[in-house]
N, C-alpha and C positions, 0 to 999 in steps of 0.2 A: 504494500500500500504506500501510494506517495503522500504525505503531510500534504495541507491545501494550508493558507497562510488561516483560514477560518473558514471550519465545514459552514458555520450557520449563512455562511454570505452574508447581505446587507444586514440579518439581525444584530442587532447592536449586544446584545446577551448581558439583559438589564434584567431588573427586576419586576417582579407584575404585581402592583398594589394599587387597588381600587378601581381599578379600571386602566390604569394609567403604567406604562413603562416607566421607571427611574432608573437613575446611580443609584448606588448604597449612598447611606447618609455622611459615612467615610471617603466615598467616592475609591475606594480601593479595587482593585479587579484582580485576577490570577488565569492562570496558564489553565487549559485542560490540555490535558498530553496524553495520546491512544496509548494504548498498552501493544499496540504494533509494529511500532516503533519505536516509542518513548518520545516521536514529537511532540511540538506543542500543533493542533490545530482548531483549538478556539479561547478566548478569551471571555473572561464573564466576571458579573458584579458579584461581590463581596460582600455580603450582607453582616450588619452588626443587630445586636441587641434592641437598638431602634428602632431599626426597620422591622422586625420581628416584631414591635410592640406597633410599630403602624399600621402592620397586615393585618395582625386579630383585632384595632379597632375599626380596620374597613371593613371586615368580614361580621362583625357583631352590628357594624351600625347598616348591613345589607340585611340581615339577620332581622335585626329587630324591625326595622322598615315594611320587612313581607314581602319585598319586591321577586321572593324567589320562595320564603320558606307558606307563604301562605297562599300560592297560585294552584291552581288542580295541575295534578297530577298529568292530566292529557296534553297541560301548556307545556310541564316540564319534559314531557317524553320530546315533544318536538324540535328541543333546543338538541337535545339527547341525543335524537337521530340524523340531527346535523352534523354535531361533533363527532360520529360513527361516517357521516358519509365526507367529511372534509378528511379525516385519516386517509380514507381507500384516497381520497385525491391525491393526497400528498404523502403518501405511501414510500414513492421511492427517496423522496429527500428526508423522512422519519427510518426509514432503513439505514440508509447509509452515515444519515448523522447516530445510529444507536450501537451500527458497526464499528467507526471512526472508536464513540466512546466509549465501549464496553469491550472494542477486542472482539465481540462477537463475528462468525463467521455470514457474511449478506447473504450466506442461502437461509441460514435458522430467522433472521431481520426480517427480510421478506415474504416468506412464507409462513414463519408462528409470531413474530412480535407484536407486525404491525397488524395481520388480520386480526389476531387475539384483542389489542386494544379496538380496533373498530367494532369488533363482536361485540364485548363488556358492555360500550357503550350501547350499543342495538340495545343489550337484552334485558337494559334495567331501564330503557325505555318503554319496553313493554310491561315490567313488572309496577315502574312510576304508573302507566294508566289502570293499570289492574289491583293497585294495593288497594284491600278493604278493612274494615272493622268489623268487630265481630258483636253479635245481640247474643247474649246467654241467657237461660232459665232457670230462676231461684227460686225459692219460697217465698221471697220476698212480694209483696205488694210495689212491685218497681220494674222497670225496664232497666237492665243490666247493658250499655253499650262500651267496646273498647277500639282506643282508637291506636292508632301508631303513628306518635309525632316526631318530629326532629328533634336530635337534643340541642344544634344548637352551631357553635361553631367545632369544627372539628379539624386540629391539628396534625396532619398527613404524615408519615415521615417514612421516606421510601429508599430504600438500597441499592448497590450499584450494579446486581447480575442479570434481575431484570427491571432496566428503568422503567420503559415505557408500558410494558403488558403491568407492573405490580401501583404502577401510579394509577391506571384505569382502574385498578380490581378498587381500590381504595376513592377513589372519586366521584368515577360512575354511581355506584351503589348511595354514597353519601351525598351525590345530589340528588339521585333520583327520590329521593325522603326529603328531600327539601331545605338540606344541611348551607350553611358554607363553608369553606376549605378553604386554610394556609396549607399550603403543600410546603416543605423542603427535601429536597433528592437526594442523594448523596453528594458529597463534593468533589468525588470523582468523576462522575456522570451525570451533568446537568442539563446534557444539549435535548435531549429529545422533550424533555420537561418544558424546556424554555419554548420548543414546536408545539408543542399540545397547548401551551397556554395562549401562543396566537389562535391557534384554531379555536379553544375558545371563546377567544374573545369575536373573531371572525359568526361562529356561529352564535352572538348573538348572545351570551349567558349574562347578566346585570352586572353590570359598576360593583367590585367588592365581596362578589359570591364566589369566587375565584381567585387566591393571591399566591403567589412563586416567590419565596426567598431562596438564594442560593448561597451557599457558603461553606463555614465549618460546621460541623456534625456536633461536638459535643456544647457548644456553646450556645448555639441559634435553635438545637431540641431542649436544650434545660429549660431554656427561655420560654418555648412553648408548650414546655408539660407544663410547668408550674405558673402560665399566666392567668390569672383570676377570670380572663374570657375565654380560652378554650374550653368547650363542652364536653370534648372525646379525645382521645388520643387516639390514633391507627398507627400502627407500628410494626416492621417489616425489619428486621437485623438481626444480630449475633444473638445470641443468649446472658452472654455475658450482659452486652449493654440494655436489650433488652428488661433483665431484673434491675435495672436501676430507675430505666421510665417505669417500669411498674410499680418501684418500692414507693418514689415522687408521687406518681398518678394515686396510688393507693394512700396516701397521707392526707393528700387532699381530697379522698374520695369523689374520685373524679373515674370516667368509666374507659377502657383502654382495650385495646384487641390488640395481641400480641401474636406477630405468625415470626417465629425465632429457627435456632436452628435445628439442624436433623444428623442423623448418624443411620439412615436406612437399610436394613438387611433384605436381602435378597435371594429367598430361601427355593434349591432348585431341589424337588427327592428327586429318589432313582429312576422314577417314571416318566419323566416329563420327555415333552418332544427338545430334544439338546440342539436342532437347529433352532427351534424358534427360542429357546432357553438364552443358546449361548449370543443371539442377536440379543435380548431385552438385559442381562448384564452388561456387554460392552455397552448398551446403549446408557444403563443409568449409571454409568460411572463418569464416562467420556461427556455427555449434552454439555455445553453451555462450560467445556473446559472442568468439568466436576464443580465449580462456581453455582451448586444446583442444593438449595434447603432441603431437598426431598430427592436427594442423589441418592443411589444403592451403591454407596461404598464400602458395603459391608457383604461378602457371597459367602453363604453357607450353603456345602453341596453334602448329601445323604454319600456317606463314604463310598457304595456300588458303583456311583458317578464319578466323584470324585479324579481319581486319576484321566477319565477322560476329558471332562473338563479342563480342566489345568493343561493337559496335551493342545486342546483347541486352543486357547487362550493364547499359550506361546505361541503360537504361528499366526495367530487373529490379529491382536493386540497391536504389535509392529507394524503391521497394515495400515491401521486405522490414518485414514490425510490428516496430517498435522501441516498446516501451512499457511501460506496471506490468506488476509480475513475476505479481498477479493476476490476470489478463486473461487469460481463454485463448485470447484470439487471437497474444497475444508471442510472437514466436518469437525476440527480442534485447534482452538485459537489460541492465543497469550493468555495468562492468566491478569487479574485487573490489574497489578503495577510488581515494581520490583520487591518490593516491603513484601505481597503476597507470594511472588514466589521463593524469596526466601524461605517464609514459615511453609511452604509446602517440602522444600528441600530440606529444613532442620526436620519436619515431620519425619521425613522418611529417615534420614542417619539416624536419628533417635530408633527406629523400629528397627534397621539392621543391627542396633547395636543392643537392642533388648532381643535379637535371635530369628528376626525377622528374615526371610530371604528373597530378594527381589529377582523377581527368574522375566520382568519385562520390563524397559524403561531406569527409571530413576538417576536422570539425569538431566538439565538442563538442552535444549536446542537452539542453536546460535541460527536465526530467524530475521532478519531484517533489522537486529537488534532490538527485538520486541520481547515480552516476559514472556518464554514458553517453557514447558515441561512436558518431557516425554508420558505420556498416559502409563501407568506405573502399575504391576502386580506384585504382592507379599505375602508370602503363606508364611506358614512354621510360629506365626508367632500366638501366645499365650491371650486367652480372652478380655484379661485384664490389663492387656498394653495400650499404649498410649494411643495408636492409631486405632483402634478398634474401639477405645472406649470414645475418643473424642472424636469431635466434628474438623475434617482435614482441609477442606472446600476447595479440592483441586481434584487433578485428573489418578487418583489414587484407590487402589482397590487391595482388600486385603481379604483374604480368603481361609475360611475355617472349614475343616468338615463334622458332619453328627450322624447317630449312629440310628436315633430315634426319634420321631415325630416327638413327644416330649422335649426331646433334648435341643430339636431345632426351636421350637416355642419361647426355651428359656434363655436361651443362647441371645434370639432374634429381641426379647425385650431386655434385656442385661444392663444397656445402655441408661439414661439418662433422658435418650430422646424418645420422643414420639409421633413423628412426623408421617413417615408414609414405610412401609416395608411392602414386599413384592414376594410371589408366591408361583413357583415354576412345577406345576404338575399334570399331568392328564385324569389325574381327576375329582372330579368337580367335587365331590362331597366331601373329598378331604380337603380341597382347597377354601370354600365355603367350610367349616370345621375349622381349619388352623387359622382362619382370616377373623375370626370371631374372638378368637385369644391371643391375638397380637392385638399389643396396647400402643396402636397408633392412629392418625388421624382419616388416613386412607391406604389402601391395601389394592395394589396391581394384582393380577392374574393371570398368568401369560403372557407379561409383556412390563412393562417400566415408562411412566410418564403420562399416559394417557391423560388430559385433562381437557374440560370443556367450561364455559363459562356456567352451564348450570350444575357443574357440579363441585358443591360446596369441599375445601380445602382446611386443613388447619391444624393443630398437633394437639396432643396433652406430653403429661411430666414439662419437660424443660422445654420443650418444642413452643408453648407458649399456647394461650386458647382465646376462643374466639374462632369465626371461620368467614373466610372467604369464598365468592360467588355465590351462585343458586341464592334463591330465596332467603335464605340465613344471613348470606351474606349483605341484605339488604337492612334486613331486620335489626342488624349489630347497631344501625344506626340512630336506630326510632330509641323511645321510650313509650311502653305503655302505660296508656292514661285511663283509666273507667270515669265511666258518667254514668250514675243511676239516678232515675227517674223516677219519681213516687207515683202510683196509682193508686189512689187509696178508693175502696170500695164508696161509690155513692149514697150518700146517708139520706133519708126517707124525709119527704119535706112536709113541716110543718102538720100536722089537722089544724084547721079553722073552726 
């Protein structure tokens, strides 16, 4: 990939508050640099504590106005399905600005980022015209009604693997309830944030119902968990940082949906069909550089299997296109900066040196001087090692074998996390059966990744709760409200 002096072109890569593009109130800007080559190709505002406290009073005073939270439903679908059909417009320059910043390879940009974000928006358009309340029957002398409101203004805060599909999941949903939104992106990845916010202002969305700070991460989210006008926190990162806006959020009982990380097993018995087995492992390891919350970097094969697996793997694995992000042959791109693949390369000498054996990978790729890492296999090592117990978030696969459906069960929830685990077998009753006792959010079946915008995501244990997409995912936003209604039986008038 060649640097361009600024993917955004003419965008000036300001800030979006109130309607209105600005500098930071510092007037500061910084470099964004691909992880493709470690250029810089775009520049953007720097957002301080200020500007953080001028987004959420544009966003409260859009808020309390009603110009957005008290319009039906069918108004709001229609700005919705603008922002769904200005995506597909501007499809190719949201591609390639998500490629530029995340490293990402333009066939995965192209074909799941951008449709996914136009989809999101579609499908809470539909669901904004269709939300109802519900009338219940009590003993009461009353009409029981409940409704589901906005709570209010909601503080965004999105990560940098996937910008643009995990900004939608979190936006779409929260307008379509009627919400408003400070969003901030990561500071790694702000450009495609900074497109979605023209589009919606292009399609139409009110002065203030939509604001974009970009910047630093630990500074400009403290500010917005603990600002006395943020309503909700949405929240999308590590686990680590994750428990910090929750311990914040929870002081001030303030309401928060955390989707954090994942350490995913990927559990194959002896049965399974091993072509389609051994495509849906390399698949959940490698996606998105392993940069994936709901990676299966963790394979557990039923010991019968076992050796043959491991046989495919070595000669798979090697294969796999590791190369420019513009190639549409890549299916494995740089990992987000050099900081990250460091801690993916300390990960693995720590696993060799706890008896780990890396029989694919584990080694740096000198790549246009961009951060890559060979997609990495490790057997031999002990349940309790460092790679097996933690979340690696690279191209890394560590591989156990079990002797018994038990044994894979307990092996497969071991972890901390609860994100998503994956289940390789031919047959269904036992996969339906194991899928019911693994303690995670969502459970593949033959495959690794599937996702659609109605179907709801999200983890327990460390993985964080709360869920995104489908229906649920809309609901995270409301609060419910009852109105009861007295009917009191008509009393008999008067004799004369």
């Amino acid at each position: 990939m060649t640097a361009t002096l600024n993917i955004l072109g003419d965008t000036p890569g300001q800030l979006f508050i109130g309607g209105e593009w600005r500098d930071s109130s510092s007037g500061e800007r910084q470099p964004v640099i691909t992880p493709a080559t470690g250029q810089k190709v775009a520049e953007v505002a720097w957002a301080t504590v200020a500007d953080v406290d001028a987004a959420v009073a544009s966003a409260k005073a859009a808020f309390d106005s009603g110009v957005w939270s008290r319009i039906s439903g069918r108004e709001r679908a229609t700005v919705l399905l603008k922002i769904g059909a200005l995506i597909r417009e501007r499809a190719e320059e949201l591609a390639q600005a998500e490629s530029a910043d995340v490293g990402k390879p333009i066939l995965f940009s192209r074909i799941i980022d951008v449709p996914t974000a136009a989809e999101t928006f579609e499908y809470y358009a539909a669901l904004a015209q269709t939300a109802e309340g519900t009338m219940r029957e009590t003993p009461l002398p009353a009409l029981q009604l409940t409704r589901h409101e906005p709570v209010g203004v909601v503080g965004a805060i999105t990560p940098f693997n996937f910008p643009l599909i995990l900004a939608a999941s979190k936006l779409a949903p929260a307008l379509a309830a009627g919400n408003t939104v400070v969003h901030k992106p990561s500071e790694d990845t702000p450009l495609s944030a900074i497109l979605l916010a023209q589009i919606l202002e292009d399609a139409g969305l009110p002065s203030g119902v939509y604001n974009l700070i970009t910047g630093a991460g630990p500074e400009l989210g403290e500010r917005l968990v603990e600002h006395p006008h943020t309503s909700m926190i949405a929240f999308t990162g590590s686990t680590a940082v994750g428990s910090k806006v929750a311990a914040k959020a929870g002081e001030l009982f303030k309401p928060i949906m955390t989707e954090l990380g994942g350490n995913g097993a990927n559990i194959v018995f002896a049965d399974a069909d091993v072509n389609v087995a051994v495509g849906a492992i390399i698949n959940a390891f490698v996606f998105n550089t392993g940069q994936f919350c709901m990676s299966g970097s963790r394979l557990l094969v039923e010991r019968p299997l076992y050796d043959t697996i491991i046989g495919i793997l070595t000669q798979a694995v090697p294969g796999v296109p590791v190369g420019r992000i513009d190639d549409m042959g890549t299916i494995v791109g740089p990992l987000i900066s050099e900081r990250q693949l460091q801690r993916v390369e300390a990960f693995v000498e720590r696993a060799k040196a706890a008896g780990g054996e890396v029989i694919v990978g584990g080694h740096r790729l000198d790549i246009d001087g961009g951060y890559y890492y060979a997609p990495t296999v490790i057997t031999g090592l002990a349940n309790d090692a460092e790679a097996i117990q933690e979340e690696v978030f690279g191209p890394v696969l560590t591989v156990q074998v079990f002797d018994t459906e038990e044994e894979a069960i307990a092996l497969a929830n071991s972890t901390r996390y609860g994100l998503a685990h994956g289940i390789q077998t031919t047959d269904i009753i036992k996969a339906t059966r194991v899928a019911k006792r693994l303690d995670s959010g969502i459970v593949w079946v033959n495959d690794w990744g599937k996702l659609d915008t109605a179907v709801p995501f999200g983890g327990t244990k460390n993985s964080g709760y709360g869920r995104e997409n489908g229906p649920e995912g809309m609901l995270v936003y409301t609060r419910s409200k009852s109105i009861v209604i007295s009917t009191p039986e008509p009393t008999a008038a008067p004799q004369s």
